[in-house]
MARVEXKE-234351 format. One record per residue (C-alpha): residue number from 1; x, y, z. Coordinates in steps of 0.001 Angstrom, whole numbers, m for minus. Example, Ala and Ser with C-alpha at 12.3 -4.5 7.8 and 13.67 -1.06 7.14 Angstrom:
BEGIN
{site 1 {12300 m4500 7800}};
{site 2 {13670 m1060 7140}};
END
This chain:
BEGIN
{site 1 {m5090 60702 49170}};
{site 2 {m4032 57419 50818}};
{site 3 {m842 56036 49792}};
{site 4 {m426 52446 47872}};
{site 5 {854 51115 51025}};
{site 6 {1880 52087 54387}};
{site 7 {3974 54845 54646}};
{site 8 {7983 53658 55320}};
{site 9 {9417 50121 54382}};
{site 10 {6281 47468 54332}};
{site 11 {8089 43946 54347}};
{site 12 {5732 41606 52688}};
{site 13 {6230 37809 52142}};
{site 14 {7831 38010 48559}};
{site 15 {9732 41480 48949}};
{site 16 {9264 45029 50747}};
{site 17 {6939 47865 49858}};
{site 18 {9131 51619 49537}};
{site 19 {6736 54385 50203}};
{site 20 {7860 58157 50585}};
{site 21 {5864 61204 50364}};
{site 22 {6552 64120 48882}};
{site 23 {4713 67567 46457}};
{site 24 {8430 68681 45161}};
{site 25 {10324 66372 44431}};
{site 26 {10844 64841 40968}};
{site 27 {13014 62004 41296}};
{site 28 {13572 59476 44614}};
{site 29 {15410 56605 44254}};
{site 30 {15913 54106 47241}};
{site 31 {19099 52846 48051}};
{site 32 {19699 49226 49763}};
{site 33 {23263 48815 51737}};
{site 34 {25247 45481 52831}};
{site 35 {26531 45861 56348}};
{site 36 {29589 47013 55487}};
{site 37 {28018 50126 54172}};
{site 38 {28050 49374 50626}};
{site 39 {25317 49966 48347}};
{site 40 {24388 46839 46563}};
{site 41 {20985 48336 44881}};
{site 42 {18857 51413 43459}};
{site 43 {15988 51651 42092}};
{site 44 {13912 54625 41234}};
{site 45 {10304 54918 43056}};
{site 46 {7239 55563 40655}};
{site 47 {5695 58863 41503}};
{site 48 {1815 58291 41911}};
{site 49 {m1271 60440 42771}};
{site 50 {m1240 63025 46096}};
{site 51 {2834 62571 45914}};
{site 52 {3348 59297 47047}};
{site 53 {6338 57664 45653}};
{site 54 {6467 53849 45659}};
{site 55 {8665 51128 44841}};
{site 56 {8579 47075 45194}};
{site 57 {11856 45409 45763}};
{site 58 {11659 41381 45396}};
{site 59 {13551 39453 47928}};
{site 60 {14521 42523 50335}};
{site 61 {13539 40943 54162}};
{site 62 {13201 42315 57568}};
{site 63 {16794 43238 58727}};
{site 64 {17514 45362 55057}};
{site 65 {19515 48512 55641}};
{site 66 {18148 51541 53401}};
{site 67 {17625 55393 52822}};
{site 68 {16590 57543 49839}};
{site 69 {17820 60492 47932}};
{site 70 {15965 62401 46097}};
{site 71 {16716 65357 43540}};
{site 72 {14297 68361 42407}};
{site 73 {14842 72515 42365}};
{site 74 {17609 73652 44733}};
{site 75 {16489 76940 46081}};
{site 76 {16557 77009 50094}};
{site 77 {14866 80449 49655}};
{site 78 {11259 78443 48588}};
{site 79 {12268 75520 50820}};
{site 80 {14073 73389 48045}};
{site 81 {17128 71623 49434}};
{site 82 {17100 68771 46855}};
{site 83 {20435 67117 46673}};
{site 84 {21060 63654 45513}};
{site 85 {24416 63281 46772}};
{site 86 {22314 63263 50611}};
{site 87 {21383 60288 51842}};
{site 88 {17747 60537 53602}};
{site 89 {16305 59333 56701}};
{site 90 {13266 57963 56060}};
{site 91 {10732 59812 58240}};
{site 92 {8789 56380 59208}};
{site 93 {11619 54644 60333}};
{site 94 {11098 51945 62481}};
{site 95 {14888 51247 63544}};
{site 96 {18302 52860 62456}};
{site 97 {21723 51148 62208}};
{site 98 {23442 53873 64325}};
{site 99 {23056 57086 66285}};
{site 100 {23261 60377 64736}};
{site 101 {26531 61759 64550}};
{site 102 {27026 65746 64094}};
{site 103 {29403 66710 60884}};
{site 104 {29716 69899 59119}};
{site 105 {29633 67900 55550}};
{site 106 {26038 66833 56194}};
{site 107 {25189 70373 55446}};
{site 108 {28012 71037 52182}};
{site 109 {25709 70670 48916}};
{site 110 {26849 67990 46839}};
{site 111 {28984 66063 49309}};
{site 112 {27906 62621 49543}};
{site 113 {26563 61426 52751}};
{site 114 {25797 57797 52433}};
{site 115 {29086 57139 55188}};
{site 116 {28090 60030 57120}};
{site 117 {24315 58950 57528}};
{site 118 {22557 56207 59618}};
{site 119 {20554 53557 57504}};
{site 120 {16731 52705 58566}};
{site 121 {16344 49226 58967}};
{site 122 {13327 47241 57383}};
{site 123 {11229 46489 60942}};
{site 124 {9544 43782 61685}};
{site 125 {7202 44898 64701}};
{site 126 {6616 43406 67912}};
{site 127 {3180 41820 68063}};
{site 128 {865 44445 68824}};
{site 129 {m2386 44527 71262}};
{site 130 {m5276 46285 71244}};
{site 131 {m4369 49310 73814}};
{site 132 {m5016 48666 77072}};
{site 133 {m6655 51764 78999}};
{site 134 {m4307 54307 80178}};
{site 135 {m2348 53170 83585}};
{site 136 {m2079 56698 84729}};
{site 137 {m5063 59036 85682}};
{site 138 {m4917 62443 86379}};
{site 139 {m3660 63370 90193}};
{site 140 {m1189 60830 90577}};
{site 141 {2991 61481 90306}};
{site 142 {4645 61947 86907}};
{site 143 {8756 61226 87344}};
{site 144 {10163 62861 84719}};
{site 145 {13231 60744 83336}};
{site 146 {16071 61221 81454}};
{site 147 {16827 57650 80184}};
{site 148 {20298 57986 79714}};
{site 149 {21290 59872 83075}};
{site 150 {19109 58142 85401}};
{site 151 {21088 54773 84999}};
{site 152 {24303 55610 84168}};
{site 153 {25650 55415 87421}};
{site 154 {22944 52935 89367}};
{site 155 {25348 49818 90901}};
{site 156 {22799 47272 90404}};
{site 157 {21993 47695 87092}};
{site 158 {23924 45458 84961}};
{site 159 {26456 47746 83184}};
{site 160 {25430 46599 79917}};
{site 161 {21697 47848 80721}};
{site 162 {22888 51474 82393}};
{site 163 {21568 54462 80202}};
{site 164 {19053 52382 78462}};
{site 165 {15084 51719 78394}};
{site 166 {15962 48431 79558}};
{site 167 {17264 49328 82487}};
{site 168 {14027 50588 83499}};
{site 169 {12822 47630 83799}};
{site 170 {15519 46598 86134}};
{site 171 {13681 45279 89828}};
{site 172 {15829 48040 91778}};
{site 173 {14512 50590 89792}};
{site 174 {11252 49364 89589}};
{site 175 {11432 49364 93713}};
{site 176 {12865 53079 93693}};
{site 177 {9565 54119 91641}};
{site 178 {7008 52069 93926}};
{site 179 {9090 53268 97358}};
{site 180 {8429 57175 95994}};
{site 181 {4715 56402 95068}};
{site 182 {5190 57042 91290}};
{site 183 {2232 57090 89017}};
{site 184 {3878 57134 85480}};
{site 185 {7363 57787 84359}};
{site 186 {7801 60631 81814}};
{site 187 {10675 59525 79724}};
{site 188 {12784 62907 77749}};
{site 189 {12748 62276 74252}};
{site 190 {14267 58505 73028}};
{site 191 {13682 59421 68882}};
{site 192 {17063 59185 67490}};
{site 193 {18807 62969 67680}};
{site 194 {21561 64508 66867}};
{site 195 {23893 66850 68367}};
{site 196 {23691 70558 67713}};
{site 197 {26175 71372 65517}};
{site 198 {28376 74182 67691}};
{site 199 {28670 71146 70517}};
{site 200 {31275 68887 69335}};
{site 201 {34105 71599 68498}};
{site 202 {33256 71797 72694}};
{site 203 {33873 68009 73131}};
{site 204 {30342 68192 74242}};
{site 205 {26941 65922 73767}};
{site 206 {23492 66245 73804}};
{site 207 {22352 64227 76465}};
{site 208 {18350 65108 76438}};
{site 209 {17575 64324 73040}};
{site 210 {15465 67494 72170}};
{site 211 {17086 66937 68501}};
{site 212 {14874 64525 67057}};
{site 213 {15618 63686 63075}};
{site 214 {12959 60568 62478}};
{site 215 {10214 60326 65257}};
{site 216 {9559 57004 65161}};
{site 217 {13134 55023 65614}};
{site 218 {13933 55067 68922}};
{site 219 {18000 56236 69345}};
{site 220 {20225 53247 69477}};
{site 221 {21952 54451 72702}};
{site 222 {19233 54307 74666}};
{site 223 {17157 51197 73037}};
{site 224 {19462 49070 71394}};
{site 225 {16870 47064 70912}};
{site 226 {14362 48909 69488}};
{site 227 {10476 48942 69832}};
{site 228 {10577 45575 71289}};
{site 229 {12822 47116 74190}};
{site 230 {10352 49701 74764}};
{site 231 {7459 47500 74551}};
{site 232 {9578 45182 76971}};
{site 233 {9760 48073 79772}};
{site 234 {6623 48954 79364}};
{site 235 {5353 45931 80315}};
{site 236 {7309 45670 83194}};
{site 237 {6119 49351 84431}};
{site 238 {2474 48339 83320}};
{site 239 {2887 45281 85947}};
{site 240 {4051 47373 88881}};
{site 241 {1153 49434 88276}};
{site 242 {3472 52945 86525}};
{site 243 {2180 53867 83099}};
{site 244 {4396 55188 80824}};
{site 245 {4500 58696 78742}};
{site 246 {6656 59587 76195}};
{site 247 {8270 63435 76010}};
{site 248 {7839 64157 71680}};
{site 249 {9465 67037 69541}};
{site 250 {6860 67757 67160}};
{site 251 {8092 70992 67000}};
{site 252 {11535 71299 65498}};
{site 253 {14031 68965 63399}};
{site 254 {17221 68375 64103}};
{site 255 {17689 69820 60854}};
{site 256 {18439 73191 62211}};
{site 257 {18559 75981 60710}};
{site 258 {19178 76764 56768}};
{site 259 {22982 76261 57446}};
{site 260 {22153 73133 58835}};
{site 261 {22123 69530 57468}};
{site 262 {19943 67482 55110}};
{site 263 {19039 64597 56525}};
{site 264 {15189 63935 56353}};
{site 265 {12638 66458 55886}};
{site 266 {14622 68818 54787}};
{site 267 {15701 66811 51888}};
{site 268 {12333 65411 50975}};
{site 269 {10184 68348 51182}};
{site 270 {11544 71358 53246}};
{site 271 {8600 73476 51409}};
{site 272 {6239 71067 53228}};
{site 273 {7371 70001 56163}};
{site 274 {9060 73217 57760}};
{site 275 {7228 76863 57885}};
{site 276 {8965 79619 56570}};
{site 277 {8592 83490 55562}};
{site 278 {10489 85664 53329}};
{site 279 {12411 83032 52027}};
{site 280 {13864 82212 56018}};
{site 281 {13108 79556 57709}};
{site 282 {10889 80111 60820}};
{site 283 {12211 79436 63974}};
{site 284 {9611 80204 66726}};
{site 285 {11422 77357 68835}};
{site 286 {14751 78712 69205}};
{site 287 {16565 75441 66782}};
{site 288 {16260 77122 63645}};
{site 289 {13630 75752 62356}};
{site 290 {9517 74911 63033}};
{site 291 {7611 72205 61700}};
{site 292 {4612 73099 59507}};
{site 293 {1787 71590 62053}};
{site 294 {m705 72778 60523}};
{site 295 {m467 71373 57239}};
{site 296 {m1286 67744 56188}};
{site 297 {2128 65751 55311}};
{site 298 {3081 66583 59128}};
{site 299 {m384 66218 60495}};
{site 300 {m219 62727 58867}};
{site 301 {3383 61689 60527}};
{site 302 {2800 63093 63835}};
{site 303 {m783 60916 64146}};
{site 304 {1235 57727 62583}};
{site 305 {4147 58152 65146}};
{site 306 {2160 58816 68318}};
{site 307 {m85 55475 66934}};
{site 308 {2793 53746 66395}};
{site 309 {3831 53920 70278}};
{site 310 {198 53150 71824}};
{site 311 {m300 50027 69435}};
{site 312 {3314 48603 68947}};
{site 313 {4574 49259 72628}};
{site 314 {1408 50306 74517}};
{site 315 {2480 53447 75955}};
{site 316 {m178 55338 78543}};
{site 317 {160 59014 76693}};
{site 318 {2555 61969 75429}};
{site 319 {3969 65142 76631}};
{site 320 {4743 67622 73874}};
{site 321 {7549 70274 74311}};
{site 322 {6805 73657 72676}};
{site 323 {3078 72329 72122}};
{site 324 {1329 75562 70765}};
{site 325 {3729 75041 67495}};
{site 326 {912 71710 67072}};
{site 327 {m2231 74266 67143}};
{site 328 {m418 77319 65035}};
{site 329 {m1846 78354 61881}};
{site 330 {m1844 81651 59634}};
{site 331 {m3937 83205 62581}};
{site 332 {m1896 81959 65460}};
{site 333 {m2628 79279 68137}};
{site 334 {m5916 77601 67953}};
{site 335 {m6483 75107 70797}};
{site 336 {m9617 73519 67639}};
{site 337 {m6826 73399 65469}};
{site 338 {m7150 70667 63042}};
{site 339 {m4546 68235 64943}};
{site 340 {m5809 68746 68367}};
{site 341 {m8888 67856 66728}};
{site 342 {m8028 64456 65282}};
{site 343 {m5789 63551 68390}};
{site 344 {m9235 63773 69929}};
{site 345 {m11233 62076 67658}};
{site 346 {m8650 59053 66791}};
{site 347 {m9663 56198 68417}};
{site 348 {m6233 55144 69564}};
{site 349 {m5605 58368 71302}};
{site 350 {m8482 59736 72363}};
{site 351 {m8107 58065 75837}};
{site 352 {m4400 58805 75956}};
{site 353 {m2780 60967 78305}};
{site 354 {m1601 64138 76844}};
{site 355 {172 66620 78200}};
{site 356 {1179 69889 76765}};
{site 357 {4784 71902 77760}};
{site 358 {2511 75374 76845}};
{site 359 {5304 77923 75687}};
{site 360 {7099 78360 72661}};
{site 361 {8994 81169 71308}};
{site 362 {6673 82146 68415}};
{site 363 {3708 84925 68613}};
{site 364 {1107 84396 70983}};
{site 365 {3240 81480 72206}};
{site 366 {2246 81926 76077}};
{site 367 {m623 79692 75871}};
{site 368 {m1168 78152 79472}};
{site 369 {m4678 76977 80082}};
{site 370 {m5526 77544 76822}};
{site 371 {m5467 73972 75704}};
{site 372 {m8596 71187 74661}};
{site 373 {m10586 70502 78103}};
{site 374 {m8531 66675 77960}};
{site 375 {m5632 67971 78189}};
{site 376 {m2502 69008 80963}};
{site 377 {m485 71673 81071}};
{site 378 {3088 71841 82795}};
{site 379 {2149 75090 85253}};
{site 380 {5169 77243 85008}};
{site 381 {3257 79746 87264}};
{site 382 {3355 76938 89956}};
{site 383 {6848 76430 89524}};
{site 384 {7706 80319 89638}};
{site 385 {5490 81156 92468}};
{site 386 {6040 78088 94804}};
{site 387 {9897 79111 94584}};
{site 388 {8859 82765 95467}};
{site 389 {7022 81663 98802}};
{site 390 {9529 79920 99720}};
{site 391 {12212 81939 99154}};
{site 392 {10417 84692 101427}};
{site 393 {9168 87890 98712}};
{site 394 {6784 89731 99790}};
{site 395 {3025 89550 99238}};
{site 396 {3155 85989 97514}};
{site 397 {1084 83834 100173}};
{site 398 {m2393 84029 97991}};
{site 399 {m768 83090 94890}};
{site 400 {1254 80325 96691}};
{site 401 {m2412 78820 98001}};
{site 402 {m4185 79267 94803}};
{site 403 {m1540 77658 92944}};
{site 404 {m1445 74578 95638}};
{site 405 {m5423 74726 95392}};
{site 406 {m5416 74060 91035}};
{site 407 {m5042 77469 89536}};
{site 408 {m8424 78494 89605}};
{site 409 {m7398 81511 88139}};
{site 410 {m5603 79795 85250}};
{site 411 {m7524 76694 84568}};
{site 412 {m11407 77298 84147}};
{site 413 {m13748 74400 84800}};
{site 414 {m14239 72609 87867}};
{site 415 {m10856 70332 87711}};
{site 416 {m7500 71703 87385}};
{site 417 {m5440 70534 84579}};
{site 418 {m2064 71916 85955}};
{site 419 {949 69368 86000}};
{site 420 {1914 70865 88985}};
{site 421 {6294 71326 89518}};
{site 422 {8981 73300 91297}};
{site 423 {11586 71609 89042}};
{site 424 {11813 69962 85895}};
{site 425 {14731 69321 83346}};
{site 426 {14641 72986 82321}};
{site 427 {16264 74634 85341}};
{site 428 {18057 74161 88626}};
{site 429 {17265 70887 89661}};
{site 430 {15940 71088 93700}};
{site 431 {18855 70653 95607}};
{site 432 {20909 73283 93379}};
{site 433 {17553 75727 93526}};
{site 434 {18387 76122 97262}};
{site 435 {22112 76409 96917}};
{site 436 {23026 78849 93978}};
{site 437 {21121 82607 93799}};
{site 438 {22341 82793 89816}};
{site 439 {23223 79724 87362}};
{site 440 {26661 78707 86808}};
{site 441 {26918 77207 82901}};
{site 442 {30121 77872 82005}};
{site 443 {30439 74048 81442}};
{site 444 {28564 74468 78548}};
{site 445 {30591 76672 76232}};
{site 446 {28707 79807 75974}};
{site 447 {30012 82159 78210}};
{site 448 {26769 81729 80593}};
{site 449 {24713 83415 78369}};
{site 450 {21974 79947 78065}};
{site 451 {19872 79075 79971}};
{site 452 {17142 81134 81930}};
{site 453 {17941 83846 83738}};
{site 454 {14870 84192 86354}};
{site 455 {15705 81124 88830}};
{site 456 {14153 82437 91676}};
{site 457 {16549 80711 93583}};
{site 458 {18361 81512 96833}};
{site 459 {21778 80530 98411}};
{site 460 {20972 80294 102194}};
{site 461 {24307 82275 102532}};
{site 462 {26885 80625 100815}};
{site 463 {26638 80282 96879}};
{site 464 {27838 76486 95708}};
{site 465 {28594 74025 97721}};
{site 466 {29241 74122 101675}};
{site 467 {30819 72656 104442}};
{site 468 {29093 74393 106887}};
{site 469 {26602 71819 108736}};
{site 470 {24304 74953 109616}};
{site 471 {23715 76053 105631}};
{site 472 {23743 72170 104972}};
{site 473 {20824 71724 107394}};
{site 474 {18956 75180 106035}};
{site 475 {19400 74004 102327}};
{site 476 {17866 70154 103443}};
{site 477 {14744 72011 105017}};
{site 478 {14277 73901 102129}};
{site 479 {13847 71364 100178}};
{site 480 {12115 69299 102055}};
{site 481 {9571 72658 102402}};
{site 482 {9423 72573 98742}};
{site 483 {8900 68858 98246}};
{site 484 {5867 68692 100988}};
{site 485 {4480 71376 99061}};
{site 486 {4247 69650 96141}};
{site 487 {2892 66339 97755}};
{site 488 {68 68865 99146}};
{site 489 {m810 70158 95850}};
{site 490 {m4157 69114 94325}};
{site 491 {m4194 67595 91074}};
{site 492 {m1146 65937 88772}};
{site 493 {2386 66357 90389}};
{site 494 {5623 65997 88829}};
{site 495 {9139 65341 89970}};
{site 496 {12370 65219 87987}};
{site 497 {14151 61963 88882}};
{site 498 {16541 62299 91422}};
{site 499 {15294 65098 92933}};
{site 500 {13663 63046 95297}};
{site 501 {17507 62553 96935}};
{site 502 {19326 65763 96904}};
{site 503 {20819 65232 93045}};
{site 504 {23028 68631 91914}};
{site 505 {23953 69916 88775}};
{site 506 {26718 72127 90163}};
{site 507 {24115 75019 89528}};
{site 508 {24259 74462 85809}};
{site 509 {20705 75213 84917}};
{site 510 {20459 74204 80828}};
{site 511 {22101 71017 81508}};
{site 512 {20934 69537 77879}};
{site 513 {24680 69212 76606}};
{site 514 {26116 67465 79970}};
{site 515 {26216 63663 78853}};
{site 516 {28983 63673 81959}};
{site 517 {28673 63280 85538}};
{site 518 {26847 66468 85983}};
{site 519 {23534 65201 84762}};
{site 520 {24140 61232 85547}};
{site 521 {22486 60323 88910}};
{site 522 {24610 59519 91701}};
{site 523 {22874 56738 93388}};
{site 524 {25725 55545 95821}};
{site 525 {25495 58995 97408}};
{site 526 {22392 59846 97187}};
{site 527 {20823 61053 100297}};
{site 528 {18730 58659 101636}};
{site 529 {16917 60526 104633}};
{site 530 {15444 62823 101284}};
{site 531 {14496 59817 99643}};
{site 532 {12505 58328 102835}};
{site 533 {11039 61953 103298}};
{site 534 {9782 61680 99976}};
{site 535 {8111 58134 100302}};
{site 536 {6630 59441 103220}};
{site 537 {5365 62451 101634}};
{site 538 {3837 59637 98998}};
{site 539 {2561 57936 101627}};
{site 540 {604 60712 103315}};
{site 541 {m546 61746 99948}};
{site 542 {m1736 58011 98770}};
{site 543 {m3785 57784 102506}};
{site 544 {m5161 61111 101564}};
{site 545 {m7564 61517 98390}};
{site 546 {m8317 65476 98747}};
{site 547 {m4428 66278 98811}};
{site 548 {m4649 64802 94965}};
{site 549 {m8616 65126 93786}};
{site 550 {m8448 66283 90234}};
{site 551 {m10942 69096 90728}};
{site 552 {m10254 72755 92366}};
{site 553 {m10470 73442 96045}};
{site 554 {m12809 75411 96833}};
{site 555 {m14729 77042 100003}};
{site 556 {m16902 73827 100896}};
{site 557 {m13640 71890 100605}};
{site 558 {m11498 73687 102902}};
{site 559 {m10789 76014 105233}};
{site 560 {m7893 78281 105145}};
{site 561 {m7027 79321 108924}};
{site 562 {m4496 81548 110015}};
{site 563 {m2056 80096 112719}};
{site 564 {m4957 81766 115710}};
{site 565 {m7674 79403 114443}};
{site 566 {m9314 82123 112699}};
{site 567 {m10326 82392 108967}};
{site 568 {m7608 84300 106504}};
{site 569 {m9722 87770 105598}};
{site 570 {m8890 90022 102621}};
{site 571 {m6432 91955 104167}};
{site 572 {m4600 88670 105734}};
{site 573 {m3833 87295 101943}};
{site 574 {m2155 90764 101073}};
{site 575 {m332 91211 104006}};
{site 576 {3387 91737 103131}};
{site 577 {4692 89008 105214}};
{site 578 {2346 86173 105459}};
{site 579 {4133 82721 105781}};
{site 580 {2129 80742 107865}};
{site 581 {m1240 79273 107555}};
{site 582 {m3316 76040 107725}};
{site 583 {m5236 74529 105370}};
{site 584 {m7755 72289 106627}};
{site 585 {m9411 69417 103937}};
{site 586 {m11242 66382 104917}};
{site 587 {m9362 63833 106692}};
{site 588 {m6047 65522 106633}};
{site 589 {m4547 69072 107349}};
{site 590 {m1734 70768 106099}};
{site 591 {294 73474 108352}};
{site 592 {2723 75990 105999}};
{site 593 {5529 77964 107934}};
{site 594 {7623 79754 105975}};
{site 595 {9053 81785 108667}};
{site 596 {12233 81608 110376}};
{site 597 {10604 80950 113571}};
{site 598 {8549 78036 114823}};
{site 599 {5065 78615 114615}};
{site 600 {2416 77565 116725}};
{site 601 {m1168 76822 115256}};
{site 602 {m4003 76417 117094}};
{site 603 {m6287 74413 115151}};
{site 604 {m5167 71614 114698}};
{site 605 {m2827 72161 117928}};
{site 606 {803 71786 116556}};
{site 607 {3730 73830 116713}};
{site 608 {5476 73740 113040}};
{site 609 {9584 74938 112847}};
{site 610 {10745 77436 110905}};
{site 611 {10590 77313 107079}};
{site 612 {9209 74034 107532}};
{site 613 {5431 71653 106383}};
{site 614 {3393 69091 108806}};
{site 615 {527 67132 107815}};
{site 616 {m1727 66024 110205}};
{site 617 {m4589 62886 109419}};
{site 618 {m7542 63419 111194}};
{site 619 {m8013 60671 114662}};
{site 620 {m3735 60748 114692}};
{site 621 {m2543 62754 117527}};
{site 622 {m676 66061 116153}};
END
């Protein structure tokens, strides 16, 4: 059943609109606070038909600061974590007063939280226009962003702008994302989150912003100026021709687990909002807790936020982490479940770009390929057997071409819906890929147990850093091998920003809690030869439509040649050590030596250096 009004604070002329859902509850009051944190009124909401709760204040304006509380059964075991002494987020906040901050007391039952807690503002939103179609298409570059990191350190970004959306708009950034040939910027989460509740005892913060509480108010560290920042920035992207995606956490809230604290959902209908069994909470995303997809309430609030983003700041499209939590039901994932469906079928989204992360922790939660026809998938395969090439196992040369030809084998159709990657925020980033054989997290408090243990990395002799020019030069190769190869790949491509210019994490490879100099980009050293590679690699790549055509290689595309000129044969894909070959499209040709030995290939006629990638355009001498 529809609510009276819009979900959230509706400001009207004479007052504002209060509007909450909620099955369990049976009282919710709303609470109205000067800036000083005071409360200065309550008043109770009126519960109505299909659990809406609703309640007119006179005289309340854009600018009010608010939250609810709201009392029923308290038994966690059936989901019930009413409290009134909590303050509540409302879930369709526009703004917040303040980020998040971590305390155990947010969790304590009948502490009061109203200091503890930010306030949602009453929003009034920018003007919105009807969506303009998507600026990115599929084959182009994704540059996956971190909004804080990536400007925390740039010199000519004002220092009041570093670390925020703002700053994205910035001309010298702007410049940085044309000179690399980017397509649309992927920006990590920027919801309001909260730290993870072991991290401050470490003197540590979440710098990612996979904590999400509400999903529409954008965290005030990185937008103090709310939607109209975002819709500011994307403008400015929009105008330089880079559409815009936003990462979303549908999946979790930063609720945590049942010791956690009460500070939305959880308070206003944990037996709705969050799945559970047994009387536990579900966790099939490692937080402690998973969002009940499947049923309505969330349904409703996931369709209302992603809306919310196309029509009040014209964003281009969405990537969701732990996406097969969106299409689980009783009987597991379901790529017709009922929210892929409306996605589809809303006709704000529908010609959105969206892109799914395809993992989760939960049964059945390997689900790459498996998503709607529409959408992409982040290609972990890609990622896993790209780095194996290259880092010279044994019989990996077929998998390495038929991930750099689309996954045919994961992907059916004729296009290839692989976001293709050897490094994304998960992980080493590229430059620490080539330099550290294991990850090195002991930054982050846990003994080295996070974080994944599979890199697939190598050392090139030396683990860490080096001084030795030789393993400097081997490690600069090998990434510039492993950058080529992703300019060469067919379909979408994605880089994590600063990748591009040798950035290191000091082989910390679950970097999320490293607001500190080991995630911030360090632009005055960056290496700039790497950053002119990659533009070039853009370059080649923008002169040459088959390198990114959207739809699978296949035998009347190319040729595959072995170094003699001659065609690769069965046996040739399974030899042991195959590292070189040439792959011949129209217009342009591509010669792979992952050998520690130059390489000379007879058609075309170039010798290629060890562990090394040429292109070669057709009519340019080779």
């Amino acid at each position: 059943m529809e609510p009276p009004f819009p979900p959230g604070a509706c400001a009207v002329e004479d007052g504002t609109h209060f509007t909450i859902w909620s099955e369990h509850a049976e009282t919710i009051d709303v609470l109205l606070f000067d800036a000083d944190d005071a409360e200065i009124a309550r008043q109770r909401l009126e519960a109505g038909q299909g659990g809406w709760h609703h309640a007119f204040i006179e005289a309340i304006e854009p600018g009010a600061r608010y939250g609810f509380r709201a009392n029923g059964r308290y038994d966690p075991s059936a989901g019930h974590w009413y409290d009134p002494a909590k303050l509540l987020v409302d879930p369709y906040a526009r703004a917040i007063d303040r980020p998040f901050r971590q305390d155990p007391r947010l969790g304590q039952r009948g502490y009061d939280t109203a200091a503890l807690v930010p306030k949602a503002i009453v929003t009034t939103l920018p003007e919105p226009g009807f969506p303009e179609p998507p600026r990115f298409t599929p084959g182009g570059l994704i540059y996956e962003i971190g909004v804080r990191p990536f400007t925390m350190l740039h010199p000519d970004v004002p220092e009041a702008q570093r670390g925020t959306i703002t700053a994205l708009g910035h001309p010298a950034v702007i410049a940085h994302l044309k000179k690399i040939g980017v397509s649309a910027v992927e920006l990590m989460p920027i919801s309001a989150w909260i730290d993870e509740r072991h991290l401050p005892p470490l003197w540590l913060r979440n710098g990612w912003g996979y904590n999400s509480v509400p999903f529409m108010a954008l965290d005030p560290r990185v937008a103090p100026g709310g939607i109209g920042e975002l819709q500011d920035a994307v403008a400015k992207l929009h105008a330089a021709g880079i559409g815009v995606i936003l990462d979303m956490v549908f999946n979790h809230s930063g609720e945590s687990d049942a010791m956690g604290g009460t500070l939305s959902l959880r308070g206003i209908d944990g037996a709705a909002y969050f799945r559970m069994a047994d009387g536990m909470l579900i966790n099939d995303t490692g937080c402690g807790n998973t969002l009940a997809c499947e049923r309505a309430p969330m349904q409703r609030l996931i369709l209302d936020t992603l809306r919310h983003f196309v029509v009040n700041a014209g964003v281009d499209g969405f990537r969701f982490d732990l996406a097969p939590i969106l299409a689980r039901g009783p009987d597991g994932f379901d790529p017709h479940a009922p929210l892929l469906a409306a996605i589809a079928a809303d006709p704000v989204l529908a010609d959105r770009v969206m892109i799914a992360e395809p993992w989760d922790l939960g049964p059945g939660g390997y689900q790459l390929g498996n998503f709607p026809p529409n959408w992409l998938e982040w290609n972990d395969r890609y990622r896993d057997d790209v780095r194996r090439f290259w880092r010279g196992d044994e019989h990996r040369l077929g998998d390495f071409v038929t991930r750099i030809a689309g996954s045919s084998d994961v992907f059916t159709g004729a296009a290839t819906r692989s976001v293709s990657f050897v490094a994304a925020h998960d992980g080493f980033p590229l430059a620490d890929l080539v330099a550290y054989s294991a990850k090195h997290n002991a930054a982050n408090g846990e003994g080295n147990r996070d974080g994944h243990d599979p890199n697939f990395s190598w050392n090139n002799g030396v683990e860490g850093p080096s001084d030795d020019p030789a393993i400097r030069d081997a490690r600069r190769r090998d990434v510039k091998a492993l950058l080529a190869t992703v300019f060469a790949t067919r379909g979408t491509i994605m880089l994590t920003a600063g990748d591009e210019f040798g950035r290191t994490q000091r082989g910390n490879n679950n970097a999320y809690c490293q607001d500190n100099a080991i995630t911030w980009l360090d632009w005055a050293n960056r290496d700039i030869d790497l950053e002119d590679f990659t533009a070039a690699l853009a370059g080649l790549r923008a002169r040459s439509p088959h390198l990114s055509g959207p739809t699978m290689l296949t035998g009347g595309d190319v040729a595959w040649l072995r170094p003699d000129g001659g065609p690769f044969e069965d046996a040739d894909w399974h030899a042991p050590d195959a590292g070189a070959i040439a792959i011949k499209l129209t217009g342009v040709s591509v010669l792979f030596n992952r050998t520690e030995a130059a390489v000379t290939f007879a058609d075309p006629a170039k010798t290629v250096p060890a562990r090394s990638v040429a292109f070669v355009l057709d009519g340019e001498p080779a």
